[in-house]
N, C-alpha and C positions, 0 to 999 in steps of 0.2 A: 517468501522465496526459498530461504534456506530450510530441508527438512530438518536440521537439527534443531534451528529454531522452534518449528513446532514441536516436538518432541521436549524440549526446556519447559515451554511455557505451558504444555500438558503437564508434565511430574512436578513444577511449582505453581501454579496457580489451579489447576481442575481437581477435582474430587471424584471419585469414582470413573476413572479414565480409562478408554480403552482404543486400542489401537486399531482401525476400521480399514485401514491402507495401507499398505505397501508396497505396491505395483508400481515397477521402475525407482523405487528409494523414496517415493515420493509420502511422504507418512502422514496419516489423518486419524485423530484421537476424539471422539465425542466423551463426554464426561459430563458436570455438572459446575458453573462457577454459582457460590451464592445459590445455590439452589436451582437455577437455571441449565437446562443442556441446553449444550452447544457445542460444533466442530472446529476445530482448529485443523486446518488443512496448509499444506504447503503449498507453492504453486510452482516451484521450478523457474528458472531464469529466461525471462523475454516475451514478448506480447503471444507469440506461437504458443509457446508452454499454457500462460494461464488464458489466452483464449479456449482453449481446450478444455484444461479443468474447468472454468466460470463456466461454460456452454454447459458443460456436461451435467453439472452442480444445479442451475438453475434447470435446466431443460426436462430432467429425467430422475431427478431427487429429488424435486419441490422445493429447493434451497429460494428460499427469496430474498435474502440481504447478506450481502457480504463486505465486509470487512476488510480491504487490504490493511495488512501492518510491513512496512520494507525500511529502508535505506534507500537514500537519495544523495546528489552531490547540490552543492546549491551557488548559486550565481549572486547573491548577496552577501558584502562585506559586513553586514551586520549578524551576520547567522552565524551561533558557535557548533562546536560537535555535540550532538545528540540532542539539539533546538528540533520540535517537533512541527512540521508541516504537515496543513490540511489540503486538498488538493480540490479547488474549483474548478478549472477546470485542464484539460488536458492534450496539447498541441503532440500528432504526430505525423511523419511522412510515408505510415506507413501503407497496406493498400487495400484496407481495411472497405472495401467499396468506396466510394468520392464522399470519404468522409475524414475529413484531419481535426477537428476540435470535436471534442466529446466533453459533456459537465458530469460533475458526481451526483448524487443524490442530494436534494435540496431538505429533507426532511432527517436523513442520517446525517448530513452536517449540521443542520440545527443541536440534533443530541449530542454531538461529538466536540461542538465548542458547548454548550451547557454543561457536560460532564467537565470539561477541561476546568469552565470559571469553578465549577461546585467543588475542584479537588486544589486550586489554588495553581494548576497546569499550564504554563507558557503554549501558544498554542498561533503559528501564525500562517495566516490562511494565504492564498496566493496560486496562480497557477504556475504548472510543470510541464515540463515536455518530456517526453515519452519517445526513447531514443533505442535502433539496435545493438548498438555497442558502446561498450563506457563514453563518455562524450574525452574523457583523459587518454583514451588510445585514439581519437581523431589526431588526421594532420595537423588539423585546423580545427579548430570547434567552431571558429567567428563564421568561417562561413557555413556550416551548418545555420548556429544562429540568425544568419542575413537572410535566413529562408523562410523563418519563421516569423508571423502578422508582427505590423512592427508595432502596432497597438497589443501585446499578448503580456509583454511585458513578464517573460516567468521569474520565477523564484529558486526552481529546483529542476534537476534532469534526476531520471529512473526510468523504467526499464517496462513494465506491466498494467501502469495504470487504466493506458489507454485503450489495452482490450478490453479489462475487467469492465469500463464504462459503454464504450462500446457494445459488448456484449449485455451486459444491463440494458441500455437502451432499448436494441432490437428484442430482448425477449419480456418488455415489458414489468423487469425487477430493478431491486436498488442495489445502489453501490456507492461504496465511500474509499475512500485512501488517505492513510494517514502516513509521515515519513518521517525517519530520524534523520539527520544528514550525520554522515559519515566521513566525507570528505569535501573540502572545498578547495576553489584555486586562490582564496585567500589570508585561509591559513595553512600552516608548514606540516600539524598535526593530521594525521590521516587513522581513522578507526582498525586496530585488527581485526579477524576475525573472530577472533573471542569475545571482542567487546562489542561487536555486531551479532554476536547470538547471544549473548548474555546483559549488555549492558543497555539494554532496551526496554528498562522495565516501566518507566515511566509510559510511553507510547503501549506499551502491552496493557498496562493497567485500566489508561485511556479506553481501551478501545473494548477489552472486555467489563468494564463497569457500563459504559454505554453501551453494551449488548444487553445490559439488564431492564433496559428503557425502552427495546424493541418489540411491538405488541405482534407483529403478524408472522 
């Protein structure tokens, strides 16, 4: 979501990096990790933004798996800050054609908890719902929530998932989302900004070591 995040995780984790984008602040670095190239792109805030970039990425760049890494709030009292969520599947209201549940990619989750077990990574899977506005600026978020299958059972709110999946779907590509939670309405601590571009390295690492396991 955040360009400076990409931009971090370009100058410490890639190798020979270079800056591919900048149209609207929006900054995309291809480089090499481990020997592999790969883009790190940002996506901008809300299903609008990265329907746009995902569409464009897959459609007309030949991008075929991508990778969310973001920030979520999460609905379970067992979750601490920076506890990593995988995201199965993805409840939203928005009007994406008569379609409100989207899944991630069934093959990029398999690598994405095997990388997790192989690095010793807390990693807990569950689905999210995929909201236009912080679900903490709602009046009410219960009612929100009472709209949502009441078999759906989420784990986490965010912002993007469900177009990036969405978009997957209809163009026939993969997609995954991984989330650090940042804030919960369980605990009193809530993530700064600094420690949401920076302190996410665990989830970073995740997700680009299991880039190295992607063959197509």
């Amino acid at each position: 979501g955040d360009p400076l995040r990409a931009k971090y995780i370009a100058e410490n984790f890639l190798d020979n990096y270079k800056l591919v984008n900048s149209v609207r602040g929006i900054f995309a670095y291809t480089g090499k990790y481990k020997g592999k190239e790969l883009t790190i792109m940002a996506s901008g805030m809300g299903m609008p933004s990265m329907g746009i970039y995902s569409y464009e990425l897959y459609k007309y760049y030949g991008v075929e798996n991508i990778i969310r890494i973001g920030s979520c709030g999460s609905y379970k009292p067992e979750l601490k800050l920076f506890d990593i969520i995988l995201a199965e599947n993805v409840f939203s209201e928005g009007n994406f054609e008569d379609c409100h549940i989207v899944s991630g990619n069934y093959e990029l989750n398999k690598i994405l908890e095997e990388t997790a077990k192989e690095n010793n990574i807390s990693l807990c899977k569950g689905n999210t719902v995929c909201t236009d506005c912080f679900d903490l600026y709602m009046t009410d978020v219960n009612k929100f929530l009472d709209r949502v299958p009441k078999d759906f059972n989420p784990v986490s709110a965010e912002m993007e998932a469900f177009a990036l999946f969405y978009v997957a779907k209809v163009l026939n590509k993969k997609a995954s989302c991984i989330m650090s939670v940042v804030d919960s309405k369980y605990i009193k601590e809530v993530a700064t900004p600094e420690e949401r571009q920076t302190g996410l390295t665990n989830m970073i690492k995740l997700a680009l070591d299991s880039s190295l396991k992607i063959t197509d």
